[in-house]
N, CA, C and O atoms as CSV, one atom per row, in Angstrom:
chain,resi,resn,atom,element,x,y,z
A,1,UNK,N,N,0.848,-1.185,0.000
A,1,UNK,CA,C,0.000,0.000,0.000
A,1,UNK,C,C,0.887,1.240,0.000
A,1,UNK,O,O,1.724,1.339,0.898
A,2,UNK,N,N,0.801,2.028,-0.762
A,2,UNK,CA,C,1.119,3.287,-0.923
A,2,UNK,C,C,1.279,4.198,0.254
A,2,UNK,O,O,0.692,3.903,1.295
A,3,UNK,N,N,1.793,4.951,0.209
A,3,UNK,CA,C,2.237,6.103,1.963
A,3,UNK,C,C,1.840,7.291,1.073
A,3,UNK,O,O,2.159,7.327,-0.115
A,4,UNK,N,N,0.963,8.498,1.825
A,4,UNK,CA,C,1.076,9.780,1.979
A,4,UNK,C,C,1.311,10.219,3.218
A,4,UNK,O,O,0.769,9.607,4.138
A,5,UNK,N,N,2.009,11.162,3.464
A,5,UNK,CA,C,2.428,11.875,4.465
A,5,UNK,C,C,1.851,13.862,4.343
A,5,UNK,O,O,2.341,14.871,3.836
A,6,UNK,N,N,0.598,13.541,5.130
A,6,UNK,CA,C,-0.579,15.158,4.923
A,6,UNK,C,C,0.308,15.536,6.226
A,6,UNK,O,O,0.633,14.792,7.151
A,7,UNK,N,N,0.610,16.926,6.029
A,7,UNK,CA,C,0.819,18.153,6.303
A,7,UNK,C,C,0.106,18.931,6.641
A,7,UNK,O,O,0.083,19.877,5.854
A,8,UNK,N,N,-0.791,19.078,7.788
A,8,UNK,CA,C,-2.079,19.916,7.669
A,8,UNK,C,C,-2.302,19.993,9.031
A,8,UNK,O,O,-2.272,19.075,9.851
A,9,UNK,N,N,-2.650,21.810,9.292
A,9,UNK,CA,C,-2.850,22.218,10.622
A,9,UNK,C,C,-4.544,21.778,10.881
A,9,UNK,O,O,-5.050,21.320,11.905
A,10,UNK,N,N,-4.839,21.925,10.279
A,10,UNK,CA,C,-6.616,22.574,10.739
A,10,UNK,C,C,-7.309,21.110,10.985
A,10,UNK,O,O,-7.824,20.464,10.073
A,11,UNK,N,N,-7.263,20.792,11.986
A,11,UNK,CA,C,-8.181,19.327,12.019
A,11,UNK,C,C,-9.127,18.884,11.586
A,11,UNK,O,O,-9.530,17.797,12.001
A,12,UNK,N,N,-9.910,19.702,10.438
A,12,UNK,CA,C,-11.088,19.844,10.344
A,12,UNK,C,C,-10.749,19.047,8.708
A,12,UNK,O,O,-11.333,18.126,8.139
A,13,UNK,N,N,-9.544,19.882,8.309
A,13,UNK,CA,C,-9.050,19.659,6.926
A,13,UNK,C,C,-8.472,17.909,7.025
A,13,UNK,O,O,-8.611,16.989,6.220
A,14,UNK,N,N,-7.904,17.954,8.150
A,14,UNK,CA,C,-7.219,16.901,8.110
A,14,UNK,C,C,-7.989,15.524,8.307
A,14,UNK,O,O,-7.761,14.441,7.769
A,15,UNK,N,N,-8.942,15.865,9.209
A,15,UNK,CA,C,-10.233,15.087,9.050
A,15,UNK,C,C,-10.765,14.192,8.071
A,15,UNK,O,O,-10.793,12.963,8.004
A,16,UNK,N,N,-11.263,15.284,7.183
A,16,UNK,CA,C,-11.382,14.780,5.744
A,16,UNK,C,C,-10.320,14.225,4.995
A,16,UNK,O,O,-10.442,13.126,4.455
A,17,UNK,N,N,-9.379,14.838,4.926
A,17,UNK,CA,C,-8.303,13.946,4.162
A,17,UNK,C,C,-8.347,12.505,4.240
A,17,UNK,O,O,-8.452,11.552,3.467
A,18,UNK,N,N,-8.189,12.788,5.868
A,18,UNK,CA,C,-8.114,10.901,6.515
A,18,UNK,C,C,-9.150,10.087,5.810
A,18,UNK,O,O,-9.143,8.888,5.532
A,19,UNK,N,N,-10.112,11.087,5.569
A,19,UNK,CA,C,-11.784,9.814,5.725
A,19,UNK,C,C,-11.601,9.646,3.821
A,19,UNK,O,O,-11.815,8.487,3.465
A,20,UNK,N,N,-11.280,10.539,2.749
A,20,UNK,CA,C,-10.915,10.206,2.268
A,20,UNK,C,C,-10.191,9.012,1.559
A,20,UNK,O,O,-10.616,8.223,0.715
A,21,UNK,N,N,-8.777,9.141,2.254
A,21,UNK,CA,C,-7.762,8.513,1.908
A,21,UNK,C,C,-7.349,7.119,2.766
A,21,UNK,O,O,-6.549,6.272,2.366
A,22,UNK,N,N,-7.969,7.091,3.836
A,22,UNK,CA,C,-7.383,5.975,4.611
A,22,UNK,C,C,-7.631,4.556,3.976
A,22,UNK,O,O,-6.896,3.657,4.383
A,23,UNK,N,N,-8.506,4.273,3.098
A,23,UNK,CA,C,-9.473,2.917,2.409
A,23,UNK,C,C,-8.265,2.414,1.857
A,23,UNK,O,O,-7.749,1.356,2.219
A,24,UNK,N,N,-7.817,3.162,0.990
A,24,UNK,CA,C,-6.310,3.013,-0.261
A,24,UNK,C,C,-5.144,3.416,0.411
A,24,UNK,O,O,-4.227,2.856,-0.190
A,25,UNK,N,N,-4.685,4.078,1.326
A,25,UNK,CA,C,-3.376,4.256,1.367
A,25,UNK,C,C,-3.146,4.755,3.192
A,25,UNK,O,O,-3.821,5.299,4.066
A,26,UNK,N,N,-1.361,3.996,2.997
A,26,UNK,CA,C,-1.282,4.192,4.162
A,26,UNK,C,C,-1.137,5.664,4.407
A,26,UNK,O,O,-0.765,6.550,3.636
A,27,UNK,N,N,-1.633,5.735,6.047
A,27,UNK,CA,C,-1.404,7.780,5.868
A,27,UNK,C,C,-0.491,7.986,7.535
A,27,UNK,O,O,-0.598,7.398,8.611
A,28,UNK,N,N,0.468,9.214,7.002
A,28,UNK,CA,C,1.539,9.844,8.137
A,28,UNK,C,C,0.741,10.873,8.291
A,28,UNK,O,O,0.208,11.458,7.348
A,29,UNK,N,N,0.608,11.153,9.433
A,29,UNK,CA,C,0.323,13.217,9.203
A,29,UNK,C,C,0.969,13.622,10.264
A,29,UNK,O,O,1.172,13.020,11.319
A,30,UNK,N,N,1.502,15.408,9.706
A,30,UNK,CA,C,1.867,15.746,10.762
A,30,UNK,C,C,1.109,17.555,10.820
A,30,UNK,O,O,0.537,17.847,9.770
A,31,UNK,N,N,1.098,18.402,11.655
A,31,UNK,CA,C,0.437,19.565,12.013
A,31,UNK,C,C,1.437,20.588,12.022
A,31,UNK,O,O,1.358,21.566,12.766
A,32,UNK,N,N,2.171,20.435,11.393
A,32,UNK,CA,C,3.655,21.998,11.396
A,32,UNK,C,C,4.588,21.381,10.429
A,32,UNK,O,O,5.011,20.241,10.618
A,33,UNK,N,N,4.917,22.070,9.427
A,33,UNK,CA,C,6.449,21.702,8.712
A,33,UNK,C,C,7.636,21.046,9.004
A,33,UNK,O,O,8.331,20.281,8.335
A,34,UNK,N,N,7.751,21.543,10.264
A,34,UNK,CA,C,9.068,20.750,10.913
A,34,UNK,C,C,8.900,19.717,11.160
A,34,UNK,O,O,9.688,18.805,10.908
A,35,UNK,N,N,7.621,19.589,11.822
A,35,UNK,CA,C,7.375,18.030,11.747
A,35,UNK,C,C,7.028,16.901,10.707
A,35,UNK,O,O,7.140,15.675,10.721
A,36,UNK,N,N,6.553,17.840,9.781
A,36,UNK,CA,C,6.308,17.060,8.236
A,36,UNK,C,C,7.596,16.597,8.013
A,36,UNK,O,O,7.893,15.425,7.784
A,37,UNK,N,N,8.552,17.787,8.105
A,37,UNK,CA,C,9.816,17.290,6.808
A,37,UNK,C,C,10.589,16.523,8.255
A,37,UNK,O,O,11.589,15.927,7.854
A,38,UNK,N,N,10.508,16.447,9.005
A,38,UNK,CA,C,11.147,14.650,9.822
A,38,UNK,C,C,10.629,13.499,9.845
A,38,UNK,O,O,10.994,12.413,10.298
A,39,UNK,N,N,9.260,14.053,9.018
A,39,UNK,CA,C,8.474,12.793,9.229
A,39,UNK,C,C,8.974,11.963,7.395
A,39,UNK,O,O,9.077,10.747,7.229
A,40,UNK,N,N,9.149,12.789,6.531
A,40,UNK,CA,C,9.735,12.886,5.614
A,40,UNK,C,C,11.065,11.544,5.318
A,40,UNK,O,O,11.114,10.434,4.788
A,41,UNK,N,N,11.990,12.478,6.026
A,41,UNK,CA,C,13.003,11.567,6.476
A,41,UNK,C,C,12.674,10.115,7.248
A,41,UNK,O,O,13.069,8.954,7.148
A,42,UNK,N,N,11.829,10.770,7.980
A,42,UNK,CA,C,11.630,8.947,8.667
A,42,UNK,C,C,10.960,8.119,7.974
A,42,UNK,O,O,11.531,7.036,7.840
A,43,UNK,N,N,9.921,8.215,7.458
A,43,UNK,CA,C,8.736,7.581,6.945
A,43,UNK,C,C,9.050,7.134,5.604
A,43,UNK,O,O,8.770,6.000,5.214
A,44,UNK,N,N,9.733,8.170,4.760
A,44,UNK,CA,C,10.136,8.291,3.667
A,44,UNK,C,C,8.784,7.857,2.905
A,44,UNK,O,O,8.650,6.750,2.385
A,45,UNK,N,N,7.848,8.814,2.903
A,45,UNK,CA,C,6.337,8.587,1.850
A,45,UNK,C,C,6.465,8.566,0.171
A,45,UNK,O,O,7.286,9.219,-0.473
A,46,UNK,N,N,5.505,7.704,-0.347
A,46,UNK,CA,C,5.072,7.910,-1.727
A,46,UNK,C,C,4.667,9.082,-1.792
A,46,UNK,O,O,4.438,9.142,-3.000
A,47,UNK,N,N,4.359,10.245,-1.321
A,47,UNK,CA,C,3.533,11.597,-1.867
A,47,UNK,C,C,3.385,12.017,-0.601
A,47,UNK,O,O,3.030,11.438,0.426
A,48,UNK,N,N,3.890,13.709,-0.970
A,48,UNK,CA,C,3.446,14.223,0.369
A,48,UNK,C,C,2.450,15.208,0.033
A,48,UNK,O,O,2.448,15.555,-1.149
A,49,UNK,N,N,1.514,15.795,0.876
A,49,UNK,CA,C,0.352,16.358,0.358
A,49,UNK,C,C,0.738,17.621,1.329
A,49,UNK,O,O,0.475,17.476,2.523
A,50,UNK,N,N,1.261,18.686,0.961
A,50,UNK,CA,C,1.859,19.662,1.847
A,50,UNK,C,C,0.367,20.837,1.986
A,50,UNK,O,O,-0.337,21.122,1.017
A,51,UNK,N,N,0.172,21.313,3.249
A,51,UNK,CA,C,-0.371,22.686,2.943
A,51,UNK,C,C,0.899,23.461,3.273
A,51,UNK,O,O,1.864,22.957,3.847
A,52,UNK,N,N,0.802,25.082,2.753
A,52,UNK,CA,C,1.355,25.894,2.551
A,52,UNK,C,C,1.285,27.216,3.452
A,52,UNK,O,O,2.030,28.179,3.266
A,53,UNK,N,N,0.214,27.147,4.543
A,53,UNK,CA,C,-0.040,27.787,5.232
A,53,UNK,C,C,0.216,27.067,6.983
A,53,UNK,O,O,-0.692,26.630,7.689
A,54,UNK,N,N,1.479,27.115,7.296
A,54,UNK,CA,C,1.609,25.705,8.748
A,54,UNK,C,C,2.160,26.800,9.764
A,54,UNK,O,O,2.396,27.952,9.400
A,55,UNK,N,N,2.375,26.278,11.276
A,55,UNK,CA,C,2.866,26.715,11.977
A,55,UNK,C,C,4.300,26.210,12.145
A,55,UNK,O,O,4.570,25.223,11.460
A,56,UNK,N,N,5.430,26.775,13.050
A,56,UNK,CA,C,6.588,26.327,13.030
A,56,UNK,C,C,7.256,26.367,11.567
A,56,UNK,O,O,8.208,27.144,11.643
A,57,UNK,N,N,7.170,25.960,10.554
A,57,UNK,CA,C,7.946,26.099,9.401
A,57,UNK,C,C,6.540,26.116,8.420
A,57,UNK,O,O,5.641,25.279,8.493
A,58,UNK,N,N,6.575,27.139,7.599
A,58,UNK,CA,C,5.462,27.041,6.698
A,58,UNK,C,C,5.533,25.673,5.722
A,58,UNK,O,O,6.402,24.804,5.787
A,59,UNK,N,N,4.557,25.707,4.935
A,59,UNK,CA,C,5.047,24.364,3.735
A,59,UNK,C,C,5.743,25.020,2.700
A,59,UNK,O,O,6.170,24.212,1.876
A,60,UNK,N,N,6.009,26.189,2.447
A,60,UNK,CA,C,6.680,26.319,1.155
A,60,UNK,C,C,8.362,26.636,1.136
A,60,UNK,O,O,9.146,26.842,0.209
A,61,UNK,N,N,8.532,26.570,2.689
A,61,UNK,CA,C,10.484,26.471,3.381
A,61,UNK,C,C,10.290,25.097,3.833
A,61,UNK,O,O,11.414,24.643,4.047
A,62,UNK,N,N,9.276,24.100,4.113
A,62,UNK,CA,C,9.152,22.363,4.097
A,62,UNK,C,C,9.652,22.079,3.047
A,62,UNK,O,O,10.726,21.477,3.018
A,63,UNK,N,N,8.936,22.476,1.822
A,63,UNK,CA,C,9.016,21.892,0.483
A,63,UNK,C,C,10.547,22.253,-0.299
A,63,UNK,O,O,11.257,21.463,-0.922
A,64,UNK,N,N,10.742,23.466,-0.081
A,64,UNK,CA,C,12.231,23.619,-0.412
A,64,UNK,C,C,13.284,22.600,-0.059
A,64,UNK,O,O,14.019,21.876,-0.730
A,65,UNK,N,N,13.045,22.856,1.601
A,65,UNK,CA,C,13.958,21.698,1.951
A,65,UNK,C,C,13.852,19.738,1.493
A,65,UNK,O,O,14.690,18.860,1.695
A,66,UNK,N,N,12.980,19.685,1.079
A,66,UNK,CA,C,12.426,18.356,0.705
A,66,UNK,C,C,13.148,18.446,-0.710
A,66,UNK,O,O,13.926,17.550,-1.037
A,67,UNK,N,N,12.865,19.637,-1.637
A,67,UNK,CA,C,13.239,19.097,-2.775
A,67,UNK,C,C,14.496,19.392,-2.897
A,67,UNK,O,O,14.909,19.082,-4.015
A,68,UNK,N,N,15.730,20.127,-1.838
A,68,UNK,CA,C,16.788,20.681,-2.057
A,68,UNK,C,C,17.929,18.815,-1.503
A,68,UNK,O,O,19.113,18.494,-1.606
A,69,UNK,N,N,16.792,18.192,-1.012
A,69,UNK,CA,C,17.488,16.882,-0.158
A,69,UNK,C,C,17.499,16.195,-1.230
A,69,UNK,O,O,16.373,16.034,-1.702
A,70,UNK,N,N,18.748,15.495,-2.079
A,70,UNK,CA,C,18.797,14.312,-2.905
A,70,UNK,C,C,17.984,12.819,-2.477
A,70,UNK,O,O,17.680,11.960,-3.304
A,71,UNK,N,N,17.704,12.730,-0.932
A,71,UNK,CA,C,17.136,11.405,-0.316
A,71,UNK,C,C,15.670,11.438,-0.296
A,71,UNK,O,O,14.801,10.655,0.089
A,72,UNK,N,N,15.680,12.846,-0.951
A,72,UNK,CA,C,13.933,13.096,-0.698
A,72,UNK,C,C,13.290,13.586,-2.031
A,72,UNK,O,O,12.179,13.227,-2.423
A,73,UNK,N,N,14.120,14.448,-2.680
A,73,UNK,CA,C,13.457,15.172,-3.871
A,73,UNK,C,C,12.636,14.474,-4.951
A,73,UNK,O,O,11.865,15.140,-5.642
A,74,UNK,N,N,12.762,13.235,-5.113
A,74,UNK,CA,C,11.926,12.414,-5.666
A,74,UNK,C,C,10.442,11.648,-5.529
A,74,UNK,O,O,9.740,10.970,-6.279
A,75,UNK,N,N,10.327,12.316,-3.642
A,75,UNK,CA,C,8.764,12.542,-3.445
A,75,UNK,C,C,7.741,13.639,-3.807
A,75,UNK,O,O,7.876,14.845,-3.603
A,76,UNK,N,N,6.695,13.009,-4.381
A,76,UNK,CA,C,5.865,14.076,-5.050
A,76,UNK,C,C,5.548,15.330,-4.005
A,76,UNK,O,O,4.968,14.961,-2.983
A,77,UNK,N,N,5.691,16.047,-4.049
A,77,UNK,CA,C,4.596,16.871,-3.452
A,77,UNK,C,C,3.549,17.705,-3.876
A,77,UNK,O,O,3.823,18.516,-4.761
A,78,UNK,N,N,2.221,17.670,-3.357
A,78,UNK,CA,C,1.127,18.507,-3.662
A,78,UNK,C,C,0.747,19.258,-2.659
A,78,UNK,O,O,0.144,18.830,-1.675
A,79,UNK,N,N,1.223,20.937,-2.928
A,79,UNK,CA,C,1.032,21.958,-2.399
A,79,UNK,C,C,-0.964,22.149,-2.551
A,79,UNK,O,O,-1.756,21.951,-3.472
A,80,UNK,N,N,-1.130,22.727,-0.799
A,80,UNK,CA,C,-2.417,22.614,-0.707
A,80,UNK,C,C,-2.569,23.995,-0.034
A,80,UNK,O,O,-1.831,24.351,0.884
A,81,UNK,N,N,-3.583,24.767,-0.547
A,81,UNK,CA,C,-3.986,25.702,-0.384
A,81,UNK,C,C,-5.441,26.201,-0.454
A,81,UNK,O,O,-6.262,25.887,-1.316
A,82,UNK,N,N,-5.716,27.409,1.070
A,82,UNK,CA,C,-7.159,27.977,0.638
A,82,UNK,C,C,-6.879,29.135,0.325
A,82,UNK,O,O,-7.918,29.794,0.280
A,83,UNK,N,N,-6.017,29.714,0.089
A,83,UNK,CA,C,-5.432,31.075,-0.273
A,83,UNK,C,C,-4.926,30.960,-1.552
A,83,UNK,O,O,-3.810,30.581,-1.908
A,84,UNK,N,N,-6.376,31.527,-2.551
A,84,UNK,CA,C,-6.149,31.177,-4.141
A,84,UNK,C,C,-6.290,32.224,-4.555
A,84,UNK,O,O,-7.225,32.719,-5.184
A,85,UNK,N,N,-4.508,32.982,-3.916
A,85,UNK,CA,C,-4.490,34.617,-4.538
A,85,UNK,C,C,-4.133,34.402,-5.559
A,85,UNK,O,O,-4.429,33.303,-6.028
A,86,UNK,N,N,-3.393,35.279,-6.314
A,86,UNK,CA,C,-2.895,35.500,-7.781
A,86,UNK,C,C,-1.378,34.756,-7.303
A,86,UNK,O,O,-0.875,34.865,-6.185
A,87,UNK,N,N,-0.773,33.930,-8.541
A,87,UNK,CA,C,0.728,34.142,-8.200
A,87,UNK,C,C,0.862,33.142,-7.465
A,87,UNK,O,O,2.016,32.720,-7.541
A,88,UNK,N,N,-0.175,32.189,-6.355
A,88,UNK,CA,C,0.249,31.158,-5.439
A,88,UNK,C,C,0.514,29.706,-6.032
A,88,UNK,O,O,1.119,28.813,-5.440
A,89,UNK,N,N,-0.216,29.598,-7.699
A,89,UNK,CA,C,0.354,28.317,-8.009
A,89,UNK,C,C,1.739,28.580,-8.341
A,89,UNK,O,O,2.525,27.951,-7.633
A,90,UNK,N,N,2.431,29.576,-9.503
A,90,UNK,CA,C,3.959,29.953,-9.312
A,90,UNK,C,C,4.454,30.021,-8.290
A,90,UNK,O,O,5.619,29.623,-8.332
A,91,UNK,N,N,4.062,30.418,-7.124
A,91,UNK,CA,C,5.203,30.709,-6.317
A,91,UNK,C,C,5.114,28.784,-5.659
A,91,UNK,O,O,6.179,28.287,-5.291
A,92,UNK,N,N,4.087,28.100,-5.605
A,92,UNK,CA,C,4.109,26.681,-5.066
A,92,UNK,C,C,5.233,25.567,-6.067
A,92,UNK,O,O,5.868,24.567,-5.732
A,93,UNK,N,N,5.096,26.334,-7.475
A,93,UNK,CA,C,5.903,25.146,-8.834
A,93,UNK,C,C,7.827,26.087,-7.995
A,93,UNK,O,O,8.924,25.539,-7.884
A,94,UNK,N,N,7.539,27.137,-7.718
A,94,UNK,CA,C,8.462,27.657,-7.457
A,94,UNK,C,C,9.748,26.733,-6.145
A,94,UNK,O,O,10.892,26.303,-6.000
A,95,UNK,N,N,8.539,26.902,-5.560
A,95,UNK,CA,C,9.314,26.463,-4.301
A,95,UNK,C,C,9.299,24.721,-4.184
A,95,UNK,O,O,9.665,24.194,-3.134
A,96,UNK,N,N,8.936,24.063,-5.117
A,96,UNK,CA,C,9.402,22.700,-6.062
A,96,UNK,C,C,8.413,21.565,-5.756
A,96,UNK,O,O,8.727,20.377,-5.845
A,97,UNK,N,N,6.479,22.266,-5.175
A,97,UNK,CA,C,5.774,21.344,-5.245
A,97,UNK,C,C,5.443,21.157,-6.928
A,97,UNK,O,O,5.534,22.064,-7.755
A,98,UNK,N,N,4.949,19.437,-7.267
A,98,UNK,CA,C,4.634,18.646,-7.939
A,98,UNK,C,C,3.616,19.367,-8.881
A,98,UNK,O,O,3.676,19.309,-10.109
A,99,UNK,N,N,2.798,19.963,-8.260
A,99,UNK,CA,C,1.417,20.150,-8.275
A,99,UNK,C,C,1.418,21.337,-6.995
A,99,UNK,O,O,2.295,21.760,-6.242
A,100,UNK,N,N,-0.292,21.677,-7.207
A,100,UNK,CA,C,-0.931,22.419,-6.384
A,100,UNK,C,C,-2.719,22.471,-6.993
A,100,UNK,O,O,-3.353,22.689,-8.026
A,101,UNK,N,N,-2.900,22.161,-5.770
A,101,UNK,CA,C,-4.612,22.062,-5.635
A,101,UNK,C,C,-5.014,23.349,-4.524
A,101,UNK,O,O,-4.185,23.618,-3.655
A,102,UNK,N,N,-5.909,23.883,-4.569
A,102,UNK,CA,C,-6.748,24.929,-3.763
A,102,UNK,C,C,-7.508,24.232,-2.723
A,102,UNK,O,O,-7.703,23.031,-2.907
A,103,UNK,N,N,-7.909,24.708,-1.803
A,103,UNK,CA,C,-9.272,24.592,-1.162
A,103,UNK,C,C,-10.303,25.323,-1.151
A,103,UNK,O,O,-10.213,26.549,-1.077
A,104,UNK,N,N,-11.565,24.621,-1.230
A,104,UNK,CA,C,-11.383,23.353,-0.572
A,104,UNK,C,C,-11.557,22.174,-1.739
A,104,UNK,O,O,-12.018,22.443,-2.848
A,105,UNK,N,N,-11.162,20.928,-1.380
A,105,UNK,CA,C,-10.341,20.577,-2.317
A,105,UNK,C,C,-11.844,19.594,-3.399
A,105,UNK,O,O,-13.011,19.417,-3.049
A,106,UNK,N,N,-11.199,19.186,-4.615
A,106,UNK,CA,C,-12.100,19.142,-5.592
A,106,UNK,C,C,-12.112,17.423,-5.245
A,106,UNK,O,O,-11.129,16.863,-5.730
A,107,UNK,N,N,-13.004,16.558,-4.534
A,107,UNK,CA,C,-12.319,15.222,-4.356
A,107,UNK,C,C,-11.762,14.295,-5.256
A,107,UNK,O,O,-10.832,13.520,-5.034
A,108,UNK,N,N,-12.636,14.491,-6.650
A,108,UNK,CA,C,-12.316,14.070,-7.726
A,108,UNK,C,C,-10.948,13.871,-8.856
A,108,UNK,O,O,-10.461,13.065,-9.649
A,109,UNK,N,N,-10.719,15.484,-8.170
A,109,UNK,CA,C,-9.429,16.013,-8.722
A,109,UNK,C,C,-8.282,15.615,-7.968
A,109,UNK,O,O,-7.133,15.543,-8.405
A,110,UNK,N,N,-8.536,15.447,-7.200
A,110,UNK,CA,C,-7.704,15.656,-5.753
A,110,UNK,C,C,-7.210,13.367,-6.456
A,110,UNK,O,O,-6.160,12.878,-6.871
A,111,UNK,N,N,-8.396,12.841,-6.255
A,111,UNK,CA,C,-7.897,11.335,-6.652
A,111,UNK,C,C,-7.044,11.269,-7.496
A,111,UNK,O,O,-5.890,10.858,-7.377
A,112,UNK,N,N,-7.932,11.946,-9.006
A,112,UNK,CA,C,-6.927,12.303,-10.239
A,112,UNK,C,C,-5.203,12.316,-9.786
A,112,UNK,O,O,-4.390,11.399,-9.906
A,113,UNK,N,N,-5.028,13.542,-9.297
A,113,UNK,CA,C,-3.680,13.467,-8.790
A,113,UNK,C,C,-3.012,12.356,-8.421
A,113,UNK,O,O,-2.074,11.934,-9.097
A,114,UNK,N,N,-3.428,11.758,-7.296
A,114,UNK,CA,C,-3.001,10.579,-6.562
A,114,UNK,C,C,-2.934,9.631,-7.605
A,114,UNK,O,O,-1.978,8.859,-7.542
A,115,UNK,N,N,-3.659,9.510,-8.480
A,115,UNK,CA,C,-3.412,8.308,-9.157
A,115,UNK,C,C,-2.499,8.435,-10.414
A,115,UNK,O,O,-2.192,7.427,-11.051
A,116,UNK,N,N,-2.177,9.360,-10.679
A,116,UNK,CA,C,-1.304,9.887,-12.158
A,116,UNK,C,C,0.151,10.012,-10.951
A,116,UNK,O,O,1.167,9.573,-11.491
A,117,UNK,N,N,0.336,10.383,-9.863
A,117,UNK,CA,C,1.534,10.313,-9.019
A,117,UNK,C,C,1.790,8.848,-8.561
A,117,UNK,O,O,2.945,8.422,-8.583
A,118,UNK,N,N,0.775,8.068,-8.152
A,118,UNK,CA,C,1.001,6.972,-7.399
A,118,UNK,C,C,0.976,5.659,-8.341
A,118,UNK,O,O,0.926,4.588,-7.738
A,119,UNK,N,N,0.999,5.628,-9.495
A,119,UNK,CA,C,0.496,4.770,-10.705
A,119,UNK,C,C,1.614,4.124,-10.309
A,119,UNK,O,O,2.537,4.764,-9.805
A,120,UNK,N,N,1.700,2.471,-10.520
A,120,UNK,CA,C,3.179,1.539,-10.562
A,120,UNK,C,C,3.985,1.592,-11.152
A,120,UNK,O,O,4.922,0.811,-10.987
């Protein structure tokens, strides 16, 4: 079974993710960046599903560091966001997520992803 490792403060968000995703894949989560990107290293996930808005280290200095690590840069990441200003999918391809989805999230789309990333 496949690993994602969600990144996500708001329990509410993270909630759903779980109820989502738990059927198909195994799931890490963590609630702050810093703790994502050790969980990163430890866990070493198929896909990480970053939000971009965290406490302790945002996701978009997570994601840097993820893709700046040779042991890691080869995990997907999908930058997650409810802040769908102008400029936030560039600055997310920027800072070296995979992808980027908005909130709240499209479920459909949201699979799409997972399965064009997680394919064998």
């Amino acid at each position: 079974m496949k690993k994602i490792l969600i990144v996500e403060d708001v329990e509410l968000n993270l909630d759903l993710l779980v109820q989502l995703l738990e059927d198909d894949y195994e799931l890490v989560a963590a609630k702050d960046g810093a703790t994502g990107l050790d969980l990163a290293y430890s866990e070493r996930p198929d896909l990480i599903l970053m939000d971009m808005a965290l406490p302790v280290m945002d996701g978009w200095e997570a994601t840097r560091r993820i893709k700046a690590d040779p042991a890691l840069k080869h995990i997907p990441v999908i930058g997650l966001s409810s802040h769908a200003m102008h400029g936030d999918t560039e600055k997310a391809f920027e800072a070296g997520c995979d992808d980027y989805l908005t909130k709240p999230l499209d479920d459909e789309l949201l699979f799409m992803k997972l399965d064009s990333y997680l394919k064998d």
